[in-house]
C-alpha positions in Angstrom: -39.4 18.2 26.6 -38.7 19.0 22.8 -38.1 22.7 22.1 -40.3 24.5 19.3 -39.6 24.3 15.9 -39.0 27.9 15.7 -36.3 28.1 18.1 -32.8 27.0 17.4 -31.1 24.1 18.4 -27.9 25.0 20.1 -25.2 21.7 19.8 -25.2 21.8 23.9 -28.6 22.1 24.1 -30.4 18.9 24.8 -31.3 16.9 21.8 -35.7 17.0 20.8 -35.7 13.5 20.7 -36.1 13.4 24.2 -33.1 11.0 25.0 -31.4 13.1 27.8 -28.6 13.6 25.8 -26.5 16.8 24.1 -27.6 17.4 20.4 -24.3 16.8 19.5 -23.9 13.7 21.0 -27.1 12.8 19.5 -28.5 13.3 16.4 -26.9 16.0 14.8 -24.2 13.2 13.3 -26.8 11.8 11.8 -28.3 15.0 10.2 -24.7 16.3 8.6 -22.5 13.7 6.7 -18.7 13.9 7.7 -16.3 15.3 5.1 -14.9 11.8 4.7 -18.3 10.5 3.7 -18.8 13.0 1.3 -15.4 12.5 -0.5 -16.0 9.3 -0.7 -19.4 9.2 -2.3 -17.7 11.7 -4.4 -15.0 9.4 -5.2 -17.6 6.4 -6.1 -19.7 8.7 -8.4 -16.4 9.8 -9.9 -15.0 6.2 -10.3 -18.6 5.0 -12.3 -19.0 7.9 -14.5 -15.7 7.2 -15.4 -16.1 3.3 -15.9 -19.8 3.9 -17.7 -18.0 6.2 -20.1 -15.1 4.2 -20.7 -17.7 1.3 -21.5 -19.4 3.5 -24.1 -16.2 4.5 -25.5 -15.1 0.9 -25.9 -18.1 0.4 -27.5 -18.5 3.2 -29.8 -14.8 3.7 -30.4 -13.0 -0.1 -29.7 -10.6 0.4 -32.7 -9.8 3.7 -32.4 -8.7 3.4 -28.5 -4.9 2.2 -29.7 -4.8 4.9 -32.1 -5.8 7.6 -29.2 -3.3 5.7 -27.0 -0.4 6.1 -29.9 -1.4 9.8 -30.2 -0.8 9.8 -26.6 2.3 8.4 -26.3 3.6 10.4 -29.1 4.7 6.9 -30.9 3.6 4.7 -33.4 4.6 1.7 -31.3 4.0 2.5 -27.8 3.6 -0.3 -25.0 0.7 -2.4 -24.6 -2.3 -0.6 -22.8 -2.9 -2.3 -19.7 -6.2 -1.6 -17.4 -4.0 -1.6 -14.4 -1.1 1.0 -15.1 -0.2 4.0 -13.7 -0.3 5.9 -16.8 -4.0 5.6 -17.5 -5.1 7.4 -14.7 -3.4 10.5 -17.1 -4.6 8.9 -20.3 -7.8 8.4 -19.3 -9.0 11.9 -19.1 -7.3 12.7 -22.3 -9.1 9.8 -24.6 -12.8 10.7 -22.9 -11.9 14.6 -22.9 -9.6 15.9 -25.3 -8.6 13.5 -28.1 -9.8 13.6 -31.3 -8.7 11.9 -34.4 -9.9 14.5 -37.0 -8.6 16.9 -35.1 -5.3 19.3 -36.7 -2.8 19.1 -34.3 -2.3 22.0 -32.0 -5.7 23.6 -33.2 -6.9 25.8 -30.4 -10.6 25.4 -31.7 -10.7 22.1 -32.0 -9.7 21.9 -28.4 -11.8 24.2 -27.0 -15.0 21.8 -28.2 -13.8 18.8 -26.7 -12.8 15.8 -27.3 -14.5 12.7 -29.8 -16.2 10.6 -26.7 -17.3 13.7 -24.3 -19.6 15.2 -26.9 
């Protein structure tokens, strides 16, 4: 016998789908995604915004990517960017969020606005 939609459903109670069974046990999984689900569609979203921006930004800025990545590394000769290193999981954030090649160095302003590709 299902309960009233006014009343609340207690977890122990049994479940207003009529299957016998504790709301728990039930259907309340079903209702409220698990922390680990969330995280990972997090995670997903997370991983595509960054790919679909890193798409634009080869787009709009392909030659200007190795000069971000010498500013970077503080070098006019650093190594070879490669998709699959360590490093640009830190560089990353810094050519879509911060660099800027007009930018003075150190300028607190400048900063402050954002980087070339995020606005």
């Amino acid at each position: 016998m299902p309960l009233p939609a006014h009343e609340k459903i207690g977890r122990n109670d049994p479940c207003p789908c009529g299957s016998g069974r504790k709301y728990k046990h039930c259907c309340i999984p079903s209702l409220t995604p698990s922390i680990d689900t969330l995280w990972a569609r997090q995670h997903e979203d997370y991983a595509r915004l960054t790919r679909e921006m890193m798409r634009f930004a080869e787009r709009k800025f392909e030659k200007q990517i190795y000069n971000a990545w010498q500013d970077f590394n503080l070098s006019d000769i650093p190594e070879l960017l490669e998709q699959s290193s360590d490093e640009l999981q830190v560089f990353m954030p810094y050519f879509l969020f911060q660099w800027d090649p007009d930018r003075p160095s150190r300028s607190k302003t400048a900063h402050r606005r954002g980087g070339v590709v995020a606005r």
